[in-house]
C-alpha positions as CSV (number, residue, x, y, z in Angstrom):
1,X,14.8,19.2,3.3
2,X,12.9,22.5,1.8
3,X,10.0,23.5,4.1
4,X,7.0,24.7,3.1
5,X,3.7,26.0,4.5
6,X,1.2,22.9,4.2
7,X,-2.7,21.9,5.5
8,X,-3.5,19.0,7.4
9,X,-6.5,17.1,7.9
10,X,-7.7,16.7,10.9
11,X,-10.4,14.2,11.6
12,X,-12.6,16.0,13.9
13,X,-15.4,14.9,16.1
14,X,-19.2,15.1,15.4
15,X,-18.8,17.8,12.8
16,X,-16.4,16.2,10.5
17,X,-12.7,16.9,10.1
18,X,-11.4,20.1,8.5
19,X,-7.9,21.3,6.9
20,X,-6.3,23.3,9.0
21,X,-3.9,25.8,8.1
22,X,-0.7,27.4,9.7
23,X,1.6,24.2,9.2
24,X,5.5,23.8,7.9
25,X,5.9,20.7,6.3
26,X,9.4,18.7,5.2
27,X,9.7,15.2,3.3
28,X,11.8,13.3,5.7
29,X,14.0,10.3,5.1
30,X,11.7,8.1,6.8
31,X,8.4,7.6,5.9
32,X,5.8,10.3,6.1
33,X,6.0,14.2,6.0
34,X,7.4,16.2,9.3
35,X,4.9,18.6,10.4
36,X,5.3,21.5,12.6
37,X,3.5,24.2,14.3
38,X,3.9,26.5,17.7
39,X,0.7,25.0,19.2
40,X,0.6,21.4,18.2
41,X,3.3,18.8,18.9
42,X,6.0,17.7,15.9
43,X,5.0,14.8,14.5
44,X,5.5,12.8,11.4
45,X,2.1,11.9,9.4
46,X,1.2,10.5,6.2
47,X,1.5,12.4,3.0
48,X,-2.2,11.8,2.4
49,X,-3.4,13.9,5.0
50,X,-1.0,17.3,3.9
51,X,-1.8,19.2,1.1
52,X,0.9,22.3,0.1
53,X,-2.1,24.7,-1.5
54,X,-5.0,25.7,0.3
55,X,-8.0,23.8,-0.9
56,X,-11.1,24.6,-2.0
57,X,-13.4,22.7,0.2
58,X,-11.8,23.2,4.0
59,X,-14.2,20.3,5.1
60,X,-13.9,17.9,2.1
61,X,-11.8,15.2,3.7
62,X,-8.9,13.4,0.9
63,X,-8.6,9.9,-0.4
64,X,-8.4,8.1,3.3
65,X,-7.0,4.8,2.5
66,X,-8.7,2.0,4.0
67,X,-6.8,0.8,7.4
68,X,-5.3,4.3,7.6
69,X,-2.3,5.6,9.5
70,X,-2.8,8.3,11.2
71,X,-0.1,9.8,12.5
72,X,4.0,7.8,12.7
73,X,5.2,7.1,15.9
């Protein structure tokens, strides 16, 4: 599994959600990409919410499928 340094959205409160930076991602065997950071706990989330290259917008949210999963348990 390569790693790489990702964004993930974040759905934030009452100002919107953000991507925030300073994430290693990994495509796992399960579903879902593996993300890790000092200050936040590992998890597995959907691919939807990581993006690999920094975007333009930091507060335009992606595609959010209807029904959406967050995060895997």
């Amino acid at each position: 599994m390569e790693k790489k340094k990702a964004w993930v959205w974040f759905k934030g409160g009452l100002k919107g959600g953000s991507w925030v930076s300073g994430f290693i991602a990994s495509k796992t065997n399960e579903d879902g990409i593996l993300i890790e950071r000092t200050d936040f706990v590992t998890c597995r989330v959907p691919e939807w919410r990581v993006k690999f290259d920094e975007p333009f917008n930091k507060k335009e949210s992606p595609q959010i499928p209807q029904d959406a999963i967050w995060k895997y348990f």
